[in-house]
C-alpha positions in Angstrom: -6.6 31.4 -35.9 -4.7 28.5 -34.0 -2.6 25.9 -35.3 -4.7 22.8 -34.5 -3.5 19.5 -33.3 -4.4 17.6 -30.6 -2.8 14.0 -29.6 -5.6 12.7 -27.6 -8.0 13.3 -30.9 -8.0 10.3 -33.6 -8.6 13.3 -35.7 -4.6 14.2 -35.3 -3.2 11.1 -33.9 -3.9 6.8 -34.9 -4.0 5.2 -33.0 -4.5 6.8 -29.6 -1.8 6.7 -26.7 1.0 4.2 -26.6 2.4 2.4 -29.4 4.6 -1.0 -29.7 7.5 -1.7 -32.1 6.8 -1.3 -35.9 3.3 -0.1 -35.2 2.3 2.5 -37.8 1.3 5.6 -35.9 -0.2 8.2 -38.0 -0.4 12.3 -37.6 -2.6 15.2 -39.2 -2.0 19.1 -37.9 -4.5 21.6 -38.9 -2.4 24.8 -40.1 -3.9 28.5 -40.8 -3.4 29.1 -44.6 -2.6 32.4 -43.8 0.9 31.1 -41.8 1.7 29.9 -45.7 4.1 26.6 -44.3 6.2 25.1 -47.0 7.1 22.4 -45.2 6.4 20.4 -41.9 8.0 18.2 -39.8 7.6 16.1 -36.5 10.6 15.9 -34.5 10.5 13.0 -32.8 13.3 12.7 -29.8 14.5 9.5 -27.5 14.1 10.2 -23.6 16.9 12.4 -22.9 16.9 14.7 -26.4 18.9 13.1 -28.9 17.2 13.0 -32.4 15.1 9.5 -33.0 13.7 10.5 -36.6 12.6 13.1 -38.3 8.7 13.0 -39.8 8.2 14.9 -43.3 4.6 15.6 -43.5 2.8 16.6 -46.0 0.0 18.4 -47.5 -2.6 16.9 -47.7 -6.2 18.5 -47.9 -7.6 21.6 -47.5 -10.5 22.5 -45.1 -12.0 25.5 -45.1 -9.3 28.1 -43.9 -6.7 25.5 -42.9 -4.2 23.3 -44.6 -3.8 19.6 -43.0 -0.7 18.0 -43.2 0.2 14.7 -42.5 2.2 11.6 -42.0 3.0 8.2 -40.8 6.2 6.5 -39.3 7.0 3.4 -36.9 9.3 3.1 -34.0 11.3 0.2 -33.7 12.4 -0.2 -30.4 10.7 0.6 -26.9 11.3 3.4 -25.0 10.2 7.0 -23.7 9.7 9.7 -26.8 9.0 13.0 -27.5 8.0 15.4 -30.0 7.3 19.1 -31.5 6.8 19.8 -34.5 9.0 22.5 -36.8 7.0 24.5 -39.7 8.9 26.4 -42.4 7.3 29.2 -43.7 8.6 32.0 -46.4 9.5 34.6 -43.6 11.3 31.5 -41.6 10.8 28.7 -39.5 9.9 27.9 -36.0 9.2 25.3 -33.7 5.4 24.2 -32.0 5.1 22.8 -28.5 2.1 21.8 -26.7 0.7 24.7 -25.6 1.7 27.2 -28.1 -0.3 30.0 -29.8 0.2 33.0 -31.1 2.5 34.5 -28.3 4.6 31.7 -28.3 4.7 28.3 -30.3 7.5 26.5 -27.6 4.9 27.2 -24.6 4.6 24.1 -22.3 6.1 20.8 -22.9 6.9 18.3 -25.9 4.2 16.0 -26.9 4.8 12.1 -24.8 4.9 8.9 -26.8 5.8 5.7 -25.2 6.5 2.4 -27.2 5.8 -0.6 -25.1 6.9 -4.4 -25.2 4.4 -6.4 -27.9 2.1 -8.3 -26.1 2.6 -6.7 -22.9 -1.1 -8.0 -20.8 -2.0 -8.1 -17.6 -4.5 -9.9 -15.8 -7.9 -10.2 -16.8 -9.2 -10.1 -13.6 -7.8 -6.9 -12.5 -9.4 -5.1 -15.2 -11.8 -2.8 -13.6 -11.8 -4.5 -10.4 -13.2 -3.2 -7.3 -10.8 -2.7 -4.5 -11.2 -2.6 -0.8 -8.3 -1.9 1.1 -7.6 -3.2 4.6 -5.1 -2.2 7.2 -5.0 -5.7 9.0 -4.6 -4.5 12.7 -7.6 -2.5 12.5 -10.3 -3.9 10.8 -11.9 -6.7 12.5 -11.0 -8.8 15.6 -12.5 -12.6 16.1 -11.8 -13.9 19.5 -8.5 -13.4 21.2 -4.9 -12.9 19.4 -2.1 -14.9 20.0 1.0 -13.2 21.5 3.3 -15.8 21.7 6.5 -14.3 19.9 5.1 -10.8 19.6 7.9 -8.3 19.2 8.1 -6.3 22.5 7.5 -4.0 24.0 4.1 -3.3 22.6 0.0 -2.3 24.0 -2.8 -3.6 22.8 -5.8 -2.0 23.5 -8.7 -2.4 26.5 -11.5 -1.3 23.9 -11.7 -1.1 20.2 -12.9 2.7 20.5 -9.8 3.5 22.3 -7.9 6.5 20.4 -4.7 5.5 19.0 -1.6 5.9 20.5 -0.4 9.1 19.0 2.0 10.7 21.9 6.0 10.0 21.6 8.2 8.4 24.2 10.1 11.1 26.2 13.0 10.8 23.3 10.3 12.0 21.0 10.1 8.8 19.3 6.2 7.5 18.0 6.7 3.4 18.7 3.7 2.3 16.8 3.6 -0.2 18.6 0.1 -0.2 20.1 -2.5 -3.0 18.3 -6.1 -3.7 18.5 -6.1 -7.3 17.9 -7.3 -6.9 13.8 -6.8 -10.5 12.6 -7.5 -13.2 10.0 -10.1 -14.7 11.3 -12.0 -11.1 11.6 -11.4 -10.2 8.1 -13.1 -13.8 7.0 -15.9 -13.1 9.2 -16.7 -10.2 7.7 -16.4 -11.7 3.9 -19.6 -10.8 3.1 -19.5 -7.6 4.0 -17.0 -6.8 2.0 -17.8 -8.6 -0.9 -21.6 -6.8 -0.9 -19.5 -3.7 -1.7 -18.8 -4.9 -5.0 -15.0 -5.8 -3.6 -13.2 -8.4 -6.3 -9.6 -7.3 -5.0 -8.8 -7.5 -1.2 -5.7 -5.2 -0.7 -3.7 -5.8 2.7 -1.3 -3.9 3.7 1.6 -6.0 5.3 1.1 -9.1 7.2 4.6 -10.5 8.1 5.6 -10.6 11.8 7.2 -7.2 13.0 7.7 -5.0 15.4 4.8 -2.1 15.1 1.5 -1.9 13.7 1.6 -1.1 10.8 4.2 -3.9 9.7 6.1 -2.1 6.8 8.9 -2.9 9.6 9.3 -6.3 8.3 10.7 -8.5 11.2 10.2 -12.3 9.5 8.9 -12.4 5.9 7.6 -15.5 5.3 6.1 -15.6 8.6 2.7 -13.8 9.7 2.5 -11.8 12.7 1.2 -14.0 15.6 -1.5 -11.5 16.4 -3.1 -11.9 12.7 -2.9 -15.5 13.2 -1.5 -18.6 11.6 -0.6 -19.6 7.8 -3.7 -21.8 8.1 -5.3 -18.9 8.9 -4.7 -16.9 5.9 -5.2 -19.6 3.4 -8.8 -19.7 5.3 -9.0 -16.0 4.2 -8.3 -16.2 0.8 -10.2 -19.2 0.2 -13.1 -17.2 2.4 -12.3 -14.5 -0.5 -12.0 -16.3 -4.0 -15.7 -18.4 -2.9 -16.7 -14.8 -3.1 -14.8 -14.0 -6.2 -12.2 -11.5 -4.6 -8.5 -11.6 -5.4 -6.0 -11.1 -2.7 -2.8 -8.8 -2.6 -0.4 -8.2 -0.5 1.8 -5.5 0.7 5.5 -6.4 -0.9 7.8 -4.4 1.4 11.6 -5.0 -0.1 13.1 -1.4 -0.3 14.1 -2.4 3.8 13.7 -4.5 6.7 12.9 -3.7 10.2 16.1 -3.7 12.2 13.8 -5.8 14.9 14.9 -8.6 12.4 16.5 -12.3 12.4 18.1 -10.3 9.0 19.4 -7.6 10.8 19.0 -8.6 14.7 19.9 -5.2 16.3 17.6 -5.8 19.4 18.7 -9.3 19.7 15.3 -10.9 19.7 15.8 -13.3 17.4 17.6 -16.4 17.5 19.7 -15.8 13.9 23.1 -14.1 13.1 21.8 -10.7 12.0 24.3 -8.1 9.7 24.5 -6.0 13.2 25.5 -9.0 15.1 28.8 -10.2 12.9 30.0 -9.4 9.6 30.3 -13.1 8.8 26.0 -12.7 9.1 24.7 -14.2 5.8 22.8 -11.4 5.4 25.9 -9.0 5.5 25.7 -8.2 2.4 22.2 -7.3 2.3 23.0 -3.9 4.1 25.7 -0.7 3.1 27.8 0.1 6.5 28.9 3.3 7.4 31.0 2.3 10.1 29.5 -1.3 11.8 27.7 -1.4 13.4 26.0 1.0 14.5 26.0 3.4 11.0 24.2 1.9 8.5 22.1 3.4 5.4 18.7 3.1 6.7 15.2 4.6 4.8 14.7 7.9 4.8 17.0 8.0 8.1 14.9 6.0 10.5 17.4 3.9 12.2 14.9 1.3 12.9 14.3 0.4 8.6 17.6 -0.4 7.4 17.8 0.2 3.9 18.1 -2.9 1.4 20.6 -3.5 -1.6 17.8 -4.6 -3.6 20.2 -6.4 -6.5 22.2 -8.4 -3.9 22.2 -11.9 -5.0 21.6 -13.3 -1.6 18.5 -10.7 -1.4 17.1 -11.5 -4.3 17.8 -15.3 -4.6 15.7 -14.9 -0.8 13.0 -13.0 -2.0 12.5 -13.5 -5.3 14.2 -16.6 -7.0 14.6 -19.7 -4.2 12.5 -22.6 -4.7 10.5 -21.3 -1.6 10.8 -17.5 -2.2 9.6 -15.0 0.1 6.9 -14.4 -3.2 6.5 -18.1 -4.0 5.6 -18.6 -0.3 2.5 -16.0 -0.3 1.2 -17.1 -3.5 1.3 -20.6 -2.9 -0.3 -19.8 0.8 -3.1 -18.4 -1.7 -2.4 -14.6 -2.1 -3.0 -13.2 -6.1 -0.4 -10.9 -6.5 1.7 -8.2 -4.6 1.4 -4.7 -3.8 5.8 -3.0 -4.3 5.6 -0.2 -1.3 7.6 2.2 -2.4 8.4 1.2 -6.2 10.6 4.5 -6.4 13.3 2.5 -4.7 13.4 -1.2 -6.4 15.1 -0.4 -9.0 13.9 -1.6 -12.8 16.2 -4.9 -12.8 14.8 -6.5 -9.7 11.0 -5.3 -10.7 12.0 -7.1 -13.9 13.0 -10.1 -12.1 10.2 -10.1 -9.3 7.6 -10.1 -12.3 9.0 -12.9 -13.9 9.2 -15.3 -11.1 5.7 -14.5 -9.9 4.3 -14.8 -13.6 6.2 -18.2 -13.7 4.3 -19.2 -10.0 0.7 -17.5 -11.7 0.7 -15.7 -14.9 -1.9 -14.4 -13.7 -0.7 -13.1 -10.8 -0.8 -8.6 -10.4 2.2 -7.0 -9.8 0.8 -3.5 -8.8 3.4 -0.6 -7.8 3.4 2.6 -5.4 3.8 5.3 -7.6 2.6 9.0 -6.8 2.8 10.5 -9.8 2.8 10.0 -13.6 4.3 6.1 -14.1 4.5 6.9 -17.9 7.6 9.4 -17.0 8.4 8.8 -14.1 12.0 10.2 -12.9 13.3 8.8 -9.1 17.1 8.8 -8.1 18.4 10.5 -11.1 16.9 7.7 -13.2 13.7 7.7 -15.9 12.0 4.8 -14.4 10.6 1.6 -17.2 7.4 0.6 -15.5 5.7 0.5 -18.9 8.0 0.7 -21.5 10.0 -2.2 -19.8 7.3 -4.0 -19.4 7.4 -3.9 -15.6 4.4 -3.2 -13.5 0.8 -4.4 -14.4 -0.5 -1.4 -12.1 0.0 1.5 -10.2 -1.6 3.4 -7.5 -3.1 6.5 -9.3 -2.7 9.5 -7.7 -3.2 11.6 -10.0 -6.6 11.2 -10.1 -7.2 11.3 -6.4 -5.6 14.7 -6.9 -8.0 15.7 -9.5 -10.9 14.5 -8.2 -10.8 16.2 -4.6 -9.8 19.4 -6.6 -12.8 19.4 -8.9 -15.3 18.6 -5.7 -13.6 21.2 -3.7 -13.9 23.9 -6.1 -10.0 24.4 -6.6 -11.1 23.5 -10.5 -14.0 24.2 -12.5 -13.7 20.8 -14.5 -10.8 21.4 -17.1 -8.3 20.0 -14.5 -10.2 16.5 -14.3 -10.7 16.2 -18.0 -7.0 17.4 -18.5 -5.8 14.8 -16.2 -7.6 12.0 -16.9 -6.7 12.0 -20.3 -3.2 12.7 -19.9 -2.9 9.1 -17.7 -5.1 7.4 -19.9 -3.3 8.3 -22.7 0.2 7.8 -21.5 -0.5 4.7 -20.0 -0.6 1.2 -22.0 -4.5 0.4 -22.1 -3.6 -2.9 -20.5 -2.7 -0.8 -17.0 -5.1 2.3 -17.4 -8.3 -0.7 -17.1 -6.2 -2.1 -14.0 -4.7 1.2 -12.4 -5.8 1.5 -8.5 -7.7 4.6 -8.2 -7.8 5.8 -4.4 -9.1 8.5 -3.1 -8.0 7.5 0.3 -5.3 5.1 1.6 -3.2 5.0 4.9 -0.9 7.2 3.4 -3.6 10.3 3.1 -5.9 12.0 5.4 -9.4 10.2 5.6 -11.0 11.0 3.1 -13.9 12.8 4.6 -11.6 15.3 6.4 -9.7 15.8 3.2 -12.6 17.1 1.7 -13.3 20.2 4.1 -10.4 20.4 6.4 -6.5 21.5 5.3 -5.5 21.9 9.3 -2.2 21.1 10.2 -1.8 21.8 13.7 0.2 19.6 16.5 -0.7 15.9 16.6 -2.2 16.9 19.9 -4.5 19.1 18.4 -5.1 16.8 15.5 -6.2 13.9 18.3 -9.2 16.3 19.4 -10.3 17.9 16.5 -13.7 17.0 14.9 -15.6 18.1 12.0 -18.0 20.9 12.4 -21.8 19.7 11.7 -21.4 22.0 9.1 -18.5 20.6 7.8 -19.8 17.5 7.7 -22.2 18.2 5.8 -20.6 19.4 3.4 -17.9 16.6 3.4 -21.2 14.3 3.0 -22.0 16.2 -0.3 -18.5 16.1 -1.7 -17.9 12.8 -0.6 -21.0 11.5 -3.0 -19.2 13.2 -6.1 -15.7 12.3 -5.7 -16.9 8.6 -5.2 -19.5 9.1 -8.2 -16.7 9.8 -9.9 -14.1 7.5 -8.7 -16.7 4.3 -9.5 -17.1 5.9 -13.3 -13.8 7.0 -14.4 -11.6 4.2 -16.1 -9.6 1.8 -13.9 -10.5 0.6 -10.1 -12.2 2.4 -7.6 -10.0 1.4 -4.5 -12.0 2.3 -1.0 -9.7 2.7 2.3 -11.6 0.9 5.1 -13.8 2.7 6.9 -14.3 5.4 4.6 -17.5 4.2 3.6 -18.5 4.8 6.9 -17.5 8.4 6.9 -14.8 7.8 9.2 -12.4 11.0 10.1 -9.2 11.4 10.6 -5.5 13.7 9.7 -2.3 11.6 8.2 -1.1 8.6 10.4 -1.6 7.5 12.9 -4.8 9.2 12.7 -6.4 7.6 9.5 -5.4 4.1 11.1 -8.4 4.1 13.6 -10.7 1.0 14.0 -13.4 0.0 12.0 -16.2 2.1 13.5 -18.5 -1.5 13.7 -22.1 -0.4 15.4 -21.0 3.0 14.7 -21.4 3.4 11.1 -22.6 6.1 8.8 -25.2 3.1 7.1 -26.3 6.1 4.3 -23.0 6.2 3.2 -22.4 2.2 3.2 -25.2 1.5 1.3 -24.1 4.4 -1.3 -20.8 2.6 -2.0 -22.6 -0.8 -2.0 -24.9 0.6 -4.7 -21.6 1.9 -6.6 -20.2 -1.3 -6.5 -23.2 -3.1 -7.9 -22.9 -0.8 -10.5 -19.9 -2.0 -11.9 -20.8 -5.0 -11.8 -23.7 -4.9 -13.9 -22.1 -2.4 -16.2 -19.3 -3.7 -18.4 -18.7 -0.4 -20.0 -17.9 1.3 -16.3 -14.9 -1.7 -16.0 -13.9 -1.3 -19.3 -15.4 0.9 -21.4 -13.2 3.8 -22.7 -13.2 7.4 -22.2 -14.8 10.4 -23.7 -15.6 13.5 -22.6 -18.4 15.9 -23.5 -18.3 18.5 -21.0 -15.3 19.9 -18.1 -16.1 23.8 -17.5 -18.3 25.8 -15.5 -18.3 23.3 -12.5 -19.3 21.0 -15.3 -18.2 17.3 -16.2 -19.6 15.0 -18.3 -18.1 12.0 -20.1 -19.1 8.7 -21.8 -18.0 5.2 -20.9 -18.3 3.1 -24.4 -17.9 -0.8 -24.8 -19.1 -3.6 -26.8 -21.7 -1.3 -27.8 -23.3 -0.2 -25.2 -22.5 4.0 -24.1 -22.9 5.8 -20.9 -23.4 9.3 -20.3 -21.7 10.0 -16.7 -22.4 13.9 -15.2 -21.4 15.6 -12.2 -23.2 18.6 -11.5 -21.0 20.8 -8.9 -22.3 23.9 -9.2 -25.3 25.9 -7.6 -27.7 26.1 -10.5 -29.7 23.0 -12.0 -28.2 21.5 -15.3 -30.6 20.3 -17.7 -29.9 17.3 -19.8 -31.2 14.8 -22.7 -32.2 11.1 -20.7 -33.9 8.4 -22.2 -32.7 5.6 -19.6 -32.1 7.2 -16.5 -29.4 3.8 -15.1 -28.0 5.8 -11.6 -28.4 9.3 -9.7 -29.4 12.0 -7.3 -30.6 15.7 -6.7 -32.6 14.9 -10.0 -35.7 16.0 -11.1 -37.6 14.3 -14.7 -39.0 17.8 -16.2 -40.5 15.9 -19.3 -40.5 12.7 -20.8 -37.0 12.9 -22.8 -35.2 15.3 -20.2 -34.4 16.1 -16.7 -32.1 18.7 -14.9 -29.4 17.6 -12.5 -29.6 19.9 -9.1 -26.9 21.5 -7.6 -23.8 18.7 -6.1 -26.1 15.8 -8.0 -25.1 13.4 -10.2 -26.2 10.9 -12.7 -25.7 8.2 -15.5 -27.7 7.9 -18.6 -27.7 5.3 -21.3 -27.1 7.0 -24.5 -30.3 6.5 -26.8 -28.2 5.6 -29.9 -27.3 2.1 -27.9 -29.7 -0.2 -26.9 -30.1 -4.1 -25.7 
């Protein structure tokens, strides 16, 4: 017999997940008899090791063959915990960790707890919002771009179906610097069509005039690349956008600049005193020298992104606190909140003071972060990062999930992994973030989803440029695809869809995931699946916001239920070869299903469905 205790149950732990200061948390473990513990404690740790406070627990009931201890405590200040527990026992004592048994008690890690700021919220807009994210150069072009002031050299384009530029220059350096004329005025045209996907959140990545396409090289902050158009033009957008009630966020790039820069000005083209032109720049001290010029810290050693220091007071009085800020500009021009690239590196002070300032401008603005992994426990530079128990970020791009998903539809997982993971973020994340967390399962940082799915091949960019899916392989990356976005439209948070991966678009890791909109060219099943999903959420409250409970995650089984304001969904995903039979009384979404009788039906192999649970009704 196991010792029994597990934090995600309310059965063990009250209230479930995070907790805020002075908030009385409450614990129950289910102990053998036979182990005879005297005595039982919960050693609870700060971030870091050193003792916080020690929980006495004590006996409580008896159930059957066990003996249930418990306890309650409160933590007054916020911070990063954790805990084991230590159980005396005539013959001696010894300490329990998450995954002990019999073997060994200190297998895996210490259980997380994470006390957050009191009346931490975050917008209620974002909560289980629909995102469609759009790389602005290749999405939509209306009539012809404006090159006045374009950074040179650059290429744009003959034809939108043109491959993208993926060879180097003969010093084996990729430019990015070719553009197919994406714009403004092409994203507004095409409103509609993104709000019939169910979109309420319109993520761009960056805007601001710079040197290549992609524009994390910013060149002029405040100002918006010529070829995207004017400021007039982007207020058009997001009014375009909130008529349609979509939000708009945009791509907050301050961990570096582009050296193409009036801020840094190493190519000259700009008619400012840049750090590389004179010492006496103004913007100096926005940069760490080596030896000036020409040795300067720069991100992850491209010369052409010289690094930041993010807590220099002329940075962040430019960015951040001026009367006409770089972030007081955007919102004011109409955007809803910003998207930190690369959180990692902005360290917690100037998050701090970024959120601040924009919740001053909007409180109900989002702050949303780039972070790969876990946010709860997050550990960049040396440094546990405060996202949530400072109070930092209202969001974060979750990864995890994306990880978890294409594992489970690949086969790498027969449903355990999913369940494990999706319970670990949603119960080390403050409820607030979980119901606004950005769930991708593609993004310009990733391989297009559909290739993702079926093909691992990591051959020369050459290579990559040719290579096509198989008919068979497409086929099969139709069938996953259906699941992992089932699944991505049901679990908690929002479903975040990468352009052009509702139209089955291919592609390997930039630049070969930045293609053009495939417009004419569509795979239309595959639109009209994701509009369906979309419409979905939006008549289904308990998808957006419901919580989280699962019923099933083995044998290429998962099954969950999405529960709120009374109302319960039953959510399966059937991966395996062999029919699954199931209880249905309101059939609400699937496919591969067959009805077999009045009260049941049986889920084929790869389908999926939702259910309204009997016990709820109108």
């Amino acid at each position: 017999m196991r010792i029994l205790y597990d934090s995600k149950q309310a059965m063990y732990k009250t209230p479930f997940g995070t907790l805020v200061p002075n908030q009385p948390c409450t614990l129950h473990i289910h102990i053998p008899a036979t182990v005879q513990a005297t005595r039982v404690t919960c050693i609870l740790n700060y971030d870091g090791g050193s003792n916080a406070q020690n929980i006495n627990l004590t006996l409580q009931q008896r159930k059957g063959a066990y003996e249930i201890f418990g306890g309650q405590f409160c933590i007054p200040c916020t911070g990063l915990y954790f805990y084991y527990f230590y159980i005396d026992t005539p013959d001696g004592g010894f300490r329990l960790f998450k995954q002990g048994d019999d073997t060994n008690m200190e297998a895996g890690d210490l259980w997380q707890l994470s006390c957050i700021p009191a009346g931490f919220k975050t917008p209620d807009w974002a909560k289980g919002a629909t995102i469609y994210q759009v790389f602005p150069d290749r999405f939509c072009k209306s009539g012809e771009c404006d090159l006045t002031g374009k950074l040179e050299p650059y290429t744009v384009h003959k034809s939108w179906y043109e491959e993208v530029d993926w060879k180097p220059t003969a010093e084996g350096i990729v430019l990015n610097n070719d553009f197919y004329g994406g714009n403004f005025k092409g994203i507004t045209e095409k409103m509609d069509y993104i709000a019939g996907l169910g979109t309420t959140i319109l993520y761009l990545n960056p805007i601001s005039k710079s040197f290549s396409s992609h524009r994390y090289d910013t060149g002029d902050y405040k100002v918006p690349d010529p070829m995207l158009g004017t400021e007039a033009d982007f207020s058009e957008m997001c009014r375009a956008a909130h008529a349609r009630g979509i939000r708009v966020i945009l791509d907050g790039v301050y961990s570096h600049t582009g050296s193409n820069s009036p801020y840094f000005n190493r190519e000259g083209a700009f008619d400012s005193v840049g750090a590389y032109n004179s010492k006496e720049s103004p913007y100096y001290s926005w940069y760490t020298f080596y030896h000036w010029p020409t040795s300067y810290n720069s991100w992850w050693n491209f010369d052409t992104l010289p690094t930041v220091n993010k807590m220099d007071p002329a940075f962040i009085q430019y960015i951040i606190t001026d009367e006409d800020s770089v972030v007081a500009h955007w919102l004011r021009l109409g955007a809803d909140g910003f998207r930190l690239d690369v959180a990692d590196e902005l360290p917690d002070e100037f998050i701090q003071l970024l959120r601040a300032r924009i919740k001053q401008i909007n409180p109900e603005a989002l702050l949303l972060g780039e972070v790969w992994e876990d946010a709860s426990n997050k550990t960049a530079y040396g440094k546990r990062r405060a996202y949530f128990t400072g109070g930092e970020l209202d969001s974060v791009m979750n990864y995890p999930f994306r990880t978890a998903i294409i594992n489970y539809v690949r086969g790498f997982d027969g449903g355990k992994g999913l369940k494990d993971t999706v319970m670990t973020i949603v119960e080390n994340y403050p409820q607030e973030v979980v119901a606004c967390n950005m769930n991708p399962l593609g993004t310009h940082d990733t391989p297009r989803l559909l290739t993702a799915l079926v093909d691992d091949f990591d051959g020369s960019r050459e290579e990559k440029a040719k290579r096509r899916l198989s008919r068979n392989q497409y086929d099969v990356a139709r069938d996953r695809l259906m699941m992992a976005s089932f699944l991505q439209y049901t679990l908690p948070g929002s479903p975040s869809l990468y352009y052009g991966d509702e139209a089955c678009m291919e592609g390997y890791r930039d630049p070969f995931n930045r293609r053009p909109y495939p417009w004419g060219r569509e795979d239309m099943d595959f639109v009209n699946h994701f509009k369906r999903l979309g419409q979905l959420r939006r008549q289904h409250e308990a998808l957006r916001l419901g919580d989280i409970r699962f019923f099933e995650a083995a044998d290429k089984h998962v099954g969950f239920t999405r529960s709120y304001r009374g109302k319960t969904y039953r959510i399966y995903c059937n991966r395996s070869a062999d029919v699954w039979e199931i209880p249905s009384s309101r059939l609400v979404f699937g496919y591969h299903l067959q009805i077999v009788a009045p009260d049941w039906l049986t889920i084929g192999p790869r389908g999926c469905c939702i259910t309204e649970d009997p016990s709820y009704g109108d």
